[in-house]
C-alpha positions as a printed Julia matrix, in Angstrom:
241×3 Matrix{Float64}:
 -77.34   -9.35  56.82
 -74.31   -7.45  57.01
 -71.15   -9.65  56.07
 -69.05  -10.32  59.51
 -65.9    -9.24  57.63
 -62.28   -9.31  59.26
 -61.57   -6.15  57.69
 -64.65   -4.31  60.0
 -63.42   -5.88  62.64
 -59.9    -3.96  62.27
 -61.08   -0.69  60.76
 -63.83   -0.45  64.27
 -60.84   -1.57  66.2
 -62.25   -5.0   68.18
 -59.19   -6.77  66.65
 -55.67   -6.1   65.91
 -53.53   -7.91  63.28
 -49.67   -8.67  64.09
 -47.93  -10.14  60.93
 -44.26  -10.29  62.44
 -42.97  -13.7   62.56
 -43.86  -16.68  60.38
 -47.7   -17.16  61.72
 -50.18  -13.95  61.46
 -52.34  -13.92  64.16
 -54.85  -11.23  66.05
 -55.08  -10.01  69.64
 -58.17   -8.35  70.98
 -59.18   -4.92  72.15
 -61.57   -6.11  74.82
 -58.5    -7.31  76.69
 -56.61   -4.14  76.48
 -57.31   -2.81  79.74
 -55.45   -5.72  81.52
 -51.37   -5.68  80.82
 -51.0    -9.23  82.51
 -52.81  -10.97  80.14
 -52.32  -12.15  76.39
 -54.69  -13.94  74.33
 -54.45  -14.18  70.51
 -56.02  -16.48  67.43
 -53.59  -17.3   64.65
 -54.79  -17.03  61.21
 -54.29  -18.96  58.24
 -50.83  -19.94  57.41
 -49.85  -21.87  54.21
 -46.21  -22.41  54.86
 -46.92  -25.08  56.56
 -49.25  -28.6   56.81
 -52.56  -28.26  57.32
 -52.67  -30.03  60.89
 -55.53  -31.01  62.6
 -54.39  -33.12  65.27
 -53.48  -31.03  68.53
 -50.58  -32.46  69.13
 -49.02  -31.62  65.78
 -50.11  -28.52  66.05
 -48.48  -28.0   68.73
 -45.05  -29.12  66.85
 -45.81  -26.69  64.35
 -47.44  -23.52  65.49
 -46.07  -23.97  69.4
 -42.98  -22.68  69.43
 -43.93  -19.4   67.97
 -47.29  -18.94  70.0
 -44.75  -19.64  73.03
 -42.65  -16.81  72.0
 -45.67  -14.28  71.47
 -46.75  -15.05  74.96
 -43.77  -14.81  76.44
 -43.81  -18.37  78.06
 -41.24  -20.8   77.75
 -42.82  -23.89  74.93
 -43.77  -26.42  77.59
 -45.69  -24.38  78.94
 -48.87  -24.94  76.58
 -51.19  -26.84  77.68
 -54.17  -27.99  75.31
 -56.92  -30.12  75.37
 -57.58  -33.24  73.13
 -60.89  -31.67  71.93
 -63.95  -34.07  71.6
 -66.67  -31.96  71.37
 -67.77  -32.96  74.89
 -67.9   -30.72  78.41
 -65.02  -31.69  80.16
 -63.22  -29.23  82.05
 -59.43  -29.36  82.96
 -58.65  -26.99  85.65
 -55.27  -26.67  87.63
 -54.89  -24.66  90.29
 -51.54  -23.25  90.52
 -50.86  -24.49  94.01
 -51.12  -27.73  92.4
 -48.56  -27.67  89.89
 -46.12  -30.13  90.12
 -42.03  -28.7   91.21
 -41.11  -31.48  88.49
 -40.51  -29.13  85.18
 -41.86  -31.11  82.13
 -39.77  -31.51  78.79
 -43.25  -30.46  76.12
 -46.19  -29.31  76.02
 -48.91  -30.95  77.82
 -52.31  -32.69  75.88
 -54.99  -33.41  78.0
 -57.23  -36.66  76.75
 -61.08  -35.72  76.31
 -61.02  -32.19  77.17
 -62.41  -29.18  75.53
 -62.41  -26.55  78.49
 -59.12  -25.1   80.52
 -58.87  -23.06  83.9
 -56.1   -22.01  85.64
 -54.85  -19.36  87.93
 -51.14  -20.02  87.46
 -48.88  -17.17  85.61
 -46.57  -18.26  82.67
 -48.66  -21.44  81.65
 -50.59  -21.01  78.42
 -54.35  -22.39  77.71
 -54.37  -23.86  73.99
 -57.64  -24.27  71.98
 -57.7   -25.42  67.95
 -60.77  -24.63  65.99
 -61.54  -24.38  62.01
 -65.18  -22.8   62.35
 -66.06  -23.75  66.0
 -65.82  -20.69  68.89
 -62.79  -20.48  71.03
 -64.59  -18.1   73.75
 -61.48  -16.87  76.14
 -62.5   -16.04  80.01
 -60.92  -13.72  82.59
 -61.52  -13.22  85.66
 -58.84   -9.99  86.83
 -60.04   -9.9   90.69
 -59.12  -13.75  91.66
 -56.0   -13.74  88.79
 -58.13  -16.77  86.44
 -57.75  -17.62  82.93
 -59.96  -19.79  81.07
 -60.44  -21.04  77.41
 -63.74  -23.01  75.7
 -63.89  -25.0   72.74
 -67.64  -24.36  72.14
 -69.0   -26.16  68.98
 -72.61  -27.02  67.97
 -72.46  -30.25  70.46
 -70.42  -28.54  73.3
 -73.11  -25.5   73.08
 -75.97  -27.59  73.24
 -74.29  -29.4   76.26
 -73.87  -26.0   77.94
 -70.05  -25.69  78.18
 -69.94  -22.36  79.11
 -72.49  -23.11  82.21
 -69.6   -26.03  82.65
 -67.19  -23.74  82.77
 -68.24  -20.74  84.47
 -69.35  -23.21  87.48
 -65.92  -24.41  87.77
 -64.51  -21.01  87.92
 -66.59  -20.57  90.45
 -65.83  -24.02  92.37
 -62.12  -23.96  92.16
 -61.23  -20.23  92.27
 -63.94  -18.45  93.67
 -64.45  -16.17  90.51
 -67.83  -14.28  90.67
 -69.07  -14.36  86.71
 -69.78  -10.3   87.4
 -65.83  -10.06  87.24
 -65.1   -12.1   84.65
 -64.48  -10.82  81.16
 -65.48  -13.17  77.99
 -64.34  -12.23  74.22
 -65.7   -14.62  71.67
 -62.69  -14.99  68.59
 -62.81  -15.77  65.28
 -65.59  -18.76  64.55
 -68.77  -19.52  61.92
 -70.84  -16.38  62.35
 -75.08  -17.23  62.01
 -74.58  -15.76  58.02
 -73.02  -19.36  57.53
 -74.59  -21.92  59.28
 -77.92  -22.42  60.35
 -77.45  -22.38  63.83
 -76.37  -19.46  65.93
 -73.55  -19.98  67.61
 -72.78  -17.11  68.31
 -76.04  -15.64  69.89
 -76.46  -18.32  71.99
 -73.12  -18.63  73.52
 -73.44  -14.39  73.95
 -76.9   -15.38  75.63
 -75.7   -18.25  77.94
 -73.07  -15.96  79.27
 -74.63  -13.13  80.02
 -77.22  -14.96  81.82
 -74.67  -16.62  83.83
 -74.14  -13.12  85.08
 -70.61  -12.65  82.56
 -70.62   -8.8   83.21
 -68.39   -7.68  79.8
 -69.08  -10.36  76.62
 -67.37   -9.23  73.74
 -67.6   -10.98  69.99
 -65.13  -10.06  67.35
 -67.76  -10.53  64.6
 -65.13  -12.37  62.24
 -66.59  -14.98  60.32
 -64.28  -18.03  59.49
 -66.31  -19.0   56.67
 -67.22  -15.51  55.25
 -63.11  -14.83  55.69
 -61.94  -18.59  54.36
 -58.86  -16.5   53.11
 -57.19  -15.66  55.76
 -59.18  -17.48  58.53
 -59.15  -21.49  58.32
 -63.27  -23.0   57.87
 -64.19  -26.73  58.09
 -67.68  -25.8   56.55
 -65.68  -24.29  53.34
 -62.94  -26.77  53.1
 -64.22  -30.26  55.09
 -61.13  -32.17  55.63
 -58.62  -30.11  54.33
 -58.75  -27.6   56.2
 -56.09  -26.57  59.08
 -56.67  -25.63  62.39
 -56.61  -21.52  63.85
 -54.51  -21.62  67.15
 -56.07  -19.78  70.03
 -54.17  -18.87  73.57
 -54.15  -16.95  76.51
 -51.94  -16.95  79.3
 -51.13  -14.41  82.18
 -47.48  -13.21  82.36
């Protein structure tokens, strides 16, 4: 098997690396074609803690990610990821007038949809996929923590439904791009495959995988497999403008 190696992934031009500013991180090619939209993973970074909690992540990497995207900081909104299902989706008509002072952490949540501009979808992963969703026709923006148990529990048949439910969003419009995560030469379970699988049969008409192994690229990419409780926590956003 052919080693998923970050460095393939650049040279055949599925990811680019940005190294201005204190956190490294990647955008992706598959997303090019659409202007309104960011989405980027942030790589390793050394300088500071090795946080795993959401929420002091946040503190840390936030500010920065903020300014990438173009968003003012309390705009991030993440999940408190528990490996589960649950969805947390805000319509933008929804949104309350009341502007809030940081970003927001939802309890028990490991899936966000929205179709509001200027708000920004946070997942945190060290091995586990952070599979970004777009919809360009209805305007929708949507983010998966997608882990062995959330895989198994079909989060991405979760999540696609609710796109459907809330905003409409036929999967044939939607664009998926799966970031940086284990790849199958790591773990014995392939994550990777079946999360390309569910959502094509779901009807996902573009699913795109950056091939970039956490484990296989420890060194710049953070890996709970390689490091167990030391290890940090990769940043993953997306947000429309």
């Amino acid at each position: 098997m052919t080693l998923p190696l970050f460095s393939h992934a650049i040279n055949e031009g599925r990811v680019r690396l940005h190294t201005h500013g204190p956190i490294p991180y990647i955008t992706f090619s598959a997303f090019d074609s659409y202007p309104e939209l960011c989405a980027l993973t942030t790589l390793r970074n050394d300088n500071w803690l090795a946080y795993t909690t959401t929420t002091d992540i946040l503190t840390a990497a936030g500010p920065f990610v903020a300014h990438v995207l173009g968003i003012p900081f309390q705009n991030l909104i993440a999940g408190k990821q528990v490996h589960g299902t649950n969805i947390f989706s805000f319509p933008k008509n929804l949104l309350t007038a009341s502007p809030v002072a940081k970003p927001q952490v939802i309890p028990s949540t490991d899936g966000l949809l929205t179709n509001a501009f200027r708000m920004a979808l946070i997942v945190v992963t060290a091995d586990c996929l952070p599979v970004f969703l777009y919809d360009p026709k209805r305007s929708v923006i949507g983010l998966l923590h997608c882990g062995r148990a959330g895989t198994f529990d079909d989060i991405i048949g979760v999540g696609v439904q609710r796109m459907r439910e809330d905003f409409a969003s036929d999967p044939a419009d939607c664009t998926a791009v799966i970031g940086p995560s284990v790849g199958p030469c790591c773990y014995d379970i392939d994550l990777w495959g079946a999360n390309e699988h569910r959502l094509k049969e779901l009807g996902v008409s573009q699913v795109f995988n950056c091939r970039v192994c956490s484990k296989c690229n420890n060194d710049l990419f953070y890996s709970y497999r390689a490091e167990k409780e030391r290890a940090g926590r990769m940043v993953s956003a997306i947000a429309l403008k």
